[in-house]
C-alpha positions as CSV (number, residue, x, y, z in Angstrom):
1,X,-10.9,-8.8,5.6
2,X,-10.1,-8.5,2.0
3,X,-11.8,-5.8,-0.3
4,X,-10.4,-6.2,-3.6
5,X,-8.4,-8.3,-5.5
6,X,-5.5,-7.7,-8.1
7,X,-3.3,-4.7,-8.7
8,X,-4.1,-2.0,-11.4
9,X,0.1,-1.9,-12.0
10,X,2.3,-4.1,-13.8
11,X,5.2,-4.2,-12.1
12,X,7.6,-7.4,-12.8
13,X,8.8,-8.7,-9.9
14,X,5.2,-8.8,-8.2
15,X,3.4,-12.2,-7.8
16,X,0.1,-10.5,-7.8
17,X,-0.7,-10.9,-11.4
18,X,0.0,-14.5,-11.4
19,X,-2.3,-15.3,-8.1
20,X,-4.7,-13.0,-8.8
21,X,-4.7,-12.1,-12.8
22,X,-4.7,-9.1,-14.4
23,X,-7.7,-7.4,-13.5
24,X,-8.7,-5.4,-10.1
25,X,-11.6,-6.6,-8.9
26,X,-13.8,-4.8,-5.8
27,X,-16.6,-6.1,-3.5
28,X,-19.7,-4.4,-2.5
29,X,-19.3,-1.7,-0.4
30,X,-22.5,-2.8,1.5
31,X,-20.7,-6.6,2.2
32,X,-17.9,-5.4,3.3
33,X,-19.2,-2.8,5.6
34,X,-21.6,-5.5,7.0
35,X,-18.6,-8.1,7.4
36,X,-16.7,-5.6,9.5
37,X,-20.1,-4.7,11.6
38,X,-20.2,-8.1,12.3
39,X,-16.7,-9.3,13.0
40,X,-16.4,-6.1,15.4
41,X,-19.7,-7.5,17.4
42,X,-18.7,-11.2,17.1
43,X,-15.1,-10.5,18.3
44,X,-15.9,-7.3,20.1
45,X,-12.3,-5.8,18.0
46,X,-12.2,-2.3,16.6
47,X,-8.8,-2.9,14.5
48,X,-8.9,-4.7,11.4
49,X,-6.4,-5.2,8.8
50,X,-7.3,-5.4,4.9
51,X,-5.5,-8.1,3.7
52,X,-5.5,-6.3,-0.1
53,X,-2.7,-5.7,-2.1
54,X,-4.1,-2.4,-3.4
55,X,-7.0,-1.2,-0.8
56,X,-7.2,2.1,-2.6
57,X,-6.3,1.0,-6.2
58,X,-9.7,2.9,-7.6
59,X,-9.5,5.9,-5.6
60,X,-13.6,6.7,-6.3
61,X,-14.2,3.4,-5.1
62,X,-12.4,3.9,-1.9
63,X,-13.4,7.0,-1.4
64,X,-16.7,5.3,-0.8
65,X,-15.7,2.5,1.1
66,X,-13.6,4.6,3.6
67,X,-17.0,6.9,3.8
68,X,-19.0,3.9,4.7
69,X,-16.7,2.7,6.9
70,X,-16.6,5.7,9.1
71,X,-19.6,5.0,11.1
72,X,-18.2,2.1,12.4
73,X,-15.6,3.7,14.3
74,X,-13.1,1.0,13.8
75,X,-9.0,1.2,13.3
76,X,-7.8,-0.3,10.1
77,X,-4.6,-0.9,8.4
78,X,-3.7,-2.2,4.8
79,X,-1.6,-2.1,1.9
80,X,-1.6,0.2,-1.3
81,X,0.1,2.3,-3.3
82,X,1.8,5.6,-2.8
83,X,-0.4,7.6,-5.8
84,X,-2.8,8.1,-2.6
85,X,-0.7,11.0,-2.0
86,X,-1.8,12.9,-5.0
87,X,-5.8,13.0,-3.8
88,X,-5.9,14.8,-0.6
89,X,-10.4,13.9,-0.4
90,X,-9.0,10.2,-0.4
91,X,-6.8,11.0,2.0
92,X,-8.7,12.8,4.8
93,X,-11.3,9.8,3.6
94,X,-8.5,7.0,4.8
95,X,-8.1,9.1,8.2
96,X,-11.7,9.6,9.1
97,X,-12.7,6.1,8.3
98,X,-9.7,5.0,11.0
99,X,-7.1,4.4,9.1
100,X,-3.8,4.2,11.4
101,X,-1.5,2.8,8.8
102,X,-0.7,1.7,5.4
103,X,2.0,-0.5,3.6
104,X,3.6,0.8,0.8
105,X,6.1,-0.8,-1.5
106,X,8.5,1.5,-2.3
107,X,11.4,-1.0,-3.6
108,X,14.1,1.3,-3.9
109,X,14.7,5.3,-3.6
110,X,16.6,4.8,-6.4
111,X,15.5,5.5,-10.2
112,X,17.2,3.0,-11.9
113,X,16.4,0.1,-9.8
114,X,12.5,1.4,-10.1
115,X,12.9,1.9,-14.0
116,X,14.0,-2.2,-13.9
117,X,10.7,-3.1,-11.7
118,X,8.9,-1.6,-14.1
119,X,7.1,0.9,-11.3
120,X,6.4,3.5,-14.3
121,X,3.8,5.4,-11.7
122,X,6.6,6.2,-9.2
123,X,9.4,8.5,-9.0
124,X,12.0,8.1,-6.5
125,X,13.0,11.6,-6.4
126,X,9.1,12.7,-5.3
127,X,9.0,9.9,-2.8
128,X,10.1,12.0,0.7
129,X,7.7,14.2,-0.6
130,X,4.8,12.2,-1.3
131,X,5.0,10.2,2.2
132,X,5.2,13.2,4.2
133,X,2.3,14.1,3.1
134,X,0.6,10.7,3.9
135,X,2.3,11.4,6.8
136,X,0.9,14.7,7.2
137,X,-2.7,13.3,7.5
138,X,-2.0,11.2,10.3
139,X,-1.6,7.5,8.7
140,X,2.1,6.0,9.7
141,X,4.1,3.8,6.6
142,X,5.6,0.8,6.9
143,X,7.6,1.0,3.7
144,X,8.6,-2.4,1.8
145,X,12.1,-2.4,-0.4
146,X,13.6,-5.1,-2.3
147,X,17.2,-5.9,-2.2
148,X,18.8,-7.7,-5.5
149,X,18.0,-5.8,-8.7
150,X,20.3,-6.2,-11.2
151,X,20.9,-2.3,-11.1
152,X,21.8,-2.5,-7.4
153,X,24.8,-2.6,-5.4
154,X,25.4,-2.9,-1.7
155,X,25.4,0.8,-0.9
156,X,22.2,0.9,-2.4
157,X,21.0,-1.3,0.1
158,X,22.3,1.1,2.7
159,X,21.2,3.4,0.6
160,X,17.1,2.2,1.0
161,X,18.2,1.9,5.2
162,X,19.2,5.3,4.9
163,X,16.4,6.3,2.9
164,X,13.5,4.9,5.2
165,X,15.2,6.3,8.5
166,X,15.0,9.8,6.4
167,X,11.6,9.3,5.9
168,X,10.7,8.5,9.2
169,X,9.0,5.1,8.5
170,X,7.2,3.2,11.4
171,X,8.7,-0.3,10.0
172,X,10.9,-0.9,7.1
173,X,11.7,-4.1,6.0
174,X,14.0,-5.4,3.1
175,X,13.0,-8.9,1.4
176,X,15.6,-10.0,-0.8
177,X,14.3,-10.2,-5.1
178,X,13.0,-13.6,-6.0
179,X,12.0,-15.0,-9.0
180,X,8.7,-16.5,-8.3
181,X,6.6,-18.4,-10.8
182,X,4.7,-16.3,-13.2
183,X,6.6,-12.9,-12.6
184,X,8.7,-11.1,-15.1
């Protein structure tokens, strides 16, 4: 099920802005809610995955979805950013709501390499601490790097390996850089 669409960051390897455009867009709370109520009785499932690039991009907004959703008593998984780490109400919001695990592209532990994605909201020296305390709530990480930055080298590759087995990812996995249409 897809709830938005679009990504409030800029970053320049990400094909989101060329699919999608610049703007983040969100559905009705009310819709969605209803399209998992019915999906669940249709297919009789209680784990769904949101198929957004940014579930939680507007944390007020998901906030609200995640407290609407919490009736349902369903299992969900998606993809967003790590600035969910700095609001603990969202947080606790994600884990009531049945959130078991998100998806979080981390790139690279290291600054440089973030500087040239042009991740301006991340820091790579606060990342350990900012997924344990996802972690801390309950929601697993699969974490997502990317391999091929001009900056990098192959020890930072290991580096990222290293990095994620530190952090105590559920899944890691390493695509390499690729220059897709429409990206930076």
């Amino acid at each position: 099920i897809q709830t938005t669409r679009g990504c409030p960051h800029g970053c320049t390897f990400c094909t989101t802005p060329a699919v999608f455009g610049r703007r983040f867009r969100r559905r009705g709370i009310a819709d969605i809610v209803e399209e998992v109520r019915a999906a669940k009785e249709t297919f009789r499932t209680r784990v769904f995955i949101f198929s957004d690039d940014d579930v939680a991009g507007d944390h007020r907004w998901a906030r609200e979805l995640f407290d609407a959703l919490r009736p349902l008593k369903v299992r969900w998984a998606s993809q967003c950013d790590i600035l969910i780490s700095r609001d603990e109400k969202l947080l606790a919001a994600m884990r009531d709501s049945g959130c078991i695990g998100v998806i979080l592209g981390l790139e690279s532990p290291k600054a440089a390499t973030l500087a040239e994605a042009g991740k301006r909201y991340a820091r790579a020296d606060e990342y350990l601490a900012r997924i344990r305390k996802i972690q801390s709530f309950g929601i697993s990480i699969w974490g997502s790097f990317i391999f091929g930055f001009d900056s990098d080298d192959w020890r930072d590759c290991m580096d990222a390996v290293r990095f994620a087995q530190r952090a105590g990812l559920c899944m890691s996995c390493y695509p390499i850089l690729t220059p897709y249409p429409g990206t930076r």
